[in-house]
C-alpha positions, -999 to +999 in steps of 0.1 A: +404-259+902+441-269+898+450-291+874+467-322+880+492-341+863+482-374+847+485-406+867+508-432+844+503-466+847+534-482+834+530-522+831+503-544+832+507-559+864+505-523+878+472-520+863+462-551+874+473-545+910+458-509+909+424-527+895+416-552+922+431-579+903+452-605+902+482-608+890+482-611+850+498-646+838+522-629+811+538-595+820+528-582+786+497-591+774+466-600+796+422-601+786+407-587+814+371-588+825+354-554+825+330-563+850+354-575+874+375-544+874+372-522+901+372-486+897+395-462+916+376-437+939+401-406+922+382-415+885+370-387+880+395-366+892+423-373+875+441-376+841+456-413+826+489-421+811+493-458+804+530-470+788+505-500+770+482-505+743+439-511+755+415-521+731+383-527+750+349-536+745+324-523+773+288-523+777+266-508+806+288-475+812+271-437+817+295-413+822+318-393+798+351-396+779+377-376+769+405-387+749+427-364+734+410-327+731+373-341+723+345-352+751+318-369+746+291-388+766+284-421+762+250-441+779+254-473+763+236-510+765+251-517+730+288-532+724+310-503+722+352-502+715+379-480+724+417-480+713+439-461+736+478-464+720+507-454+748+516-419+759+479-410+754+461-390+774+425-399+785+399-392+814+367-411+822+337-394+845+316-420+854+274-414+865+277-426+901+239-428+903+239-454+871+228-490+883+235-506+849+253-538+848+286-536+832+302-564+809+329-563+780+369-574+782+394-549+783+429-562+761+460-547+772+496-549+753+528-540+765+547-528+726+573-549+739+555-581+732+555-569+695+593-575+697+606-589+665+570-591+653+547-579+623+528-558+646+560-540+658+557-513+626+523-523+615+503-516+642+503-478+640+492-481+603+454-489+622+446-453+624+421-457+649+450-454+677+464-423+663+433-400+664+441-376+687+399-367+689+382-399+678+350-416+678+337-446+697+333-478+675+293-492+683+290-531+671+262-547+664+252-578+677+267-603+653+301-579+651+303-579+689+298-619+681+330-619+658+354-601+683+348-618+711+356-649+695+388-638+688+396-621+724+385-660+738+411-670+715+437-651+731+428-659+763+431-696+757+465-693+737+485-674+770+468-694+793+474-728+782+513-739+785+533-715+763+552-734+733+571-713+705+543-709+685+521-691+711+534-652+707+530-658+665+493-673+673+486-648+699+499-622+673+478-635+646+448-631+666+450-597+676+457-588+637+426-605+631+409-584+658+425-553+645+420-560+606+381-565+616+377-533+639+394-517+610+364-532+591+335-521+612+349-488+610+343-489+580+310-495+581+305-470+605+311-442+584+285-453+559+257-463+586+259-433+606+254-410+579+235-382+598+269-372+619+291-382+586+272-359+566+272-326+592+309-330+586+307-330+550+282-303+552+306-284+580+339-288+552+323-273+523+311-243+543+344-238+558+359-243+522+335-216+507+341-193+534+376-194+532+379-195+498+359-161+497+376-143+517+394-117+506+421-123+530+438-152+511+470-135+501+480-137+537+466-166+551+477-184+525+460-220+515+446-240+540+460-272+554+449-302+563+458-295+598+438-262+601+406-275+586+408-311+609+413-282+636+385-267+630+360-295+620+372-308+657+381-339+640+419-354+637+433-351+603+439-392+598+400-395+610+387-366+587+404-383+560+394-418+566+358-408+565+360-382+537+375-415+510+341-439+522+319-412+518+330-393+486+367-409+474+384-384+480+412-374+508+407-334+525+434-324+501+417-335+473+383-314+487+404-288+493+418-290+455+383-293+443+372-261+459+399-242+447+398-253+412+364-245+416+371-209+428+401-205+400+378-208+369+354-186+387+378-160+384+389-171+351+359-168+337+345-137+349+375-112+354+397-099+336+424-103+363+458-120+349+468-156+357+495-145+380+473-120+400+442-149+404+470-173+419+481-145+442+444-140+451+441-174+457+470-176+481+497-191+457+534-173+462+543-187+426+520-185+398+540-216+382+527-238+414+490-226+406+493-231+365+505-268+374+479-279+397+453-264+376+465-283+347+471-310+369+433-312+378+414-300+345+439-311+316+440-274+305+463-245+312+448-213+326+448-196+299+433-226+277+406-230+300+401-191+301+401-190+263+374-221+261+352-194+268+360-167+243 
């Protein structure tokens, strides 16, 4: 089947026109009713592009999502988030035969409404918007609670008459919104420990593995990229998940294993420093003597002569 290019929905009030809806009461920022927004008949046929920010909270949806590279279904009856930054690209198939009610807001920003505001750098630092293959956010009950709050506090603030305090207090809110999803992400790395840990468990076989291979000299060490790659997972969300689960970033794992690998060799061959740093994937043994030092207090040859 051909491919087609992605639709791109450039302003708000073209989404909201596009949606069934009417017209939003700012240009740039609008809280949208998910149940109240009707779906185009091409949804599942096509690609989006949208020149704004979403955050949404949906419940009662069947159907799958792809965002990025990575798809995944999603049945839910719980609370569950997306974040969809601009220039993104993102599909939705959608279970026609699904009866279930759907409910949840949808938040859209224009950046422009960030103009001259905190949020205007800052709001790329929440790296839930940058993962190029992320995953959901599921709230529970008293989480869901919290957020909505806060989306009813926007809605209030740009619909009651605007004053020159309104874009700081409407700003302030969606920090607050952002700051807590950042939170419950959080959480979700510890609570969901069974697909957390099949990560873990998928990095330190691909570590071993590569770190065994004999190939090394011309592949090099691995990257951050290349391991993200692999795992399926973007390198900020591989990351994020690796410090609440064990501390440490992917380059500190990938450190670990190769320190790990280094005193093997030390220790049980009688190959030369220089030729276990080549083996290893180093071009300069000086770079390899460092970080070992860096990581175990000893030199190479300190650490080799420890066991003599």
């Amino acid at each position: 089947m051909e491919q087609r290019q992605p639709v791109r929905i450039r302003t708000i009030s073209e989404f909201h026109r596009l949606r069934g809806l009417p017209k939003p009461e700012h240009p740039l920022i609008s809280v949208i009713d998910y149940a109240s927004v009707n779906r185009p008949a091409n949804i599942d046929e096509v690609s989006w592009i949208f020149d704004f920010y979403q955050v949404s909270l949906k419940r009662g949806i069947d159907g799958k999502f792809k965002y990025g590279q990575q798809e995944y279904d999603f049945d839910f009856d719980e609370g569950v988030m997306f974040f969809i930054a601009p220039n993104q690209v993102f599909s939705i198939t959608i279970d026609s035969h699904s009866a279930t009610k759907r409910s949840g807001w949808m938040l859209l920003i224009h950046p422009d409404f960030f103009w001259n505001t905190s949020l205007a750098k800052n709001i790329r630092q929440y790296e839930f918007f940058d993962y190029s293959v992320n995953e959901a956010l599921f709230l529970s009950n008293k989480e869901e609670k919290t957020l909505n709050g806060i989306i009813e506090n926007i809605r209030q603030e740009y619909h009651s008459n605007i004053d020159k305090f309104s874009k700081q207090i409407i700003i302030s809110h969606i920090e607050a919104l952002l700051n807590y999803s950042e939170r419950f992400y959080n959480r979700q790395f510890i609570t969901r420990e069974k697909a957390s840990h099949q990560i873990l468990e998928r990095l330190e076989n691909l570590l071993t593995d590569y770190f065994n291979n004999d190939d090394l000299t011309s592949k090099g060490l691995p990257t951050v990229q290349y391991i993200a790659d692999t795992l399926n997972v973007s390198p900020k969300y591989l990351s994020s998940l690796l410090k609440v689960l064990t501390g440490q970033s992917t380059q500190q794992h990938i450190h670990e294993k190769l320190i790990e690998k280094a005193k093997e060799k030390l220790s049980t061959t009688n190959l030369s420093v220089s030729e276990i740093a080549y083996a290893l994937g180093f071009e300069h043994s000086q770079s390899f003597s460092k970080l070992f030092k860096t990581k175990t207090s000893l030199s190479p040859l300190e650490f080799r002569q420890s066991f003599n």
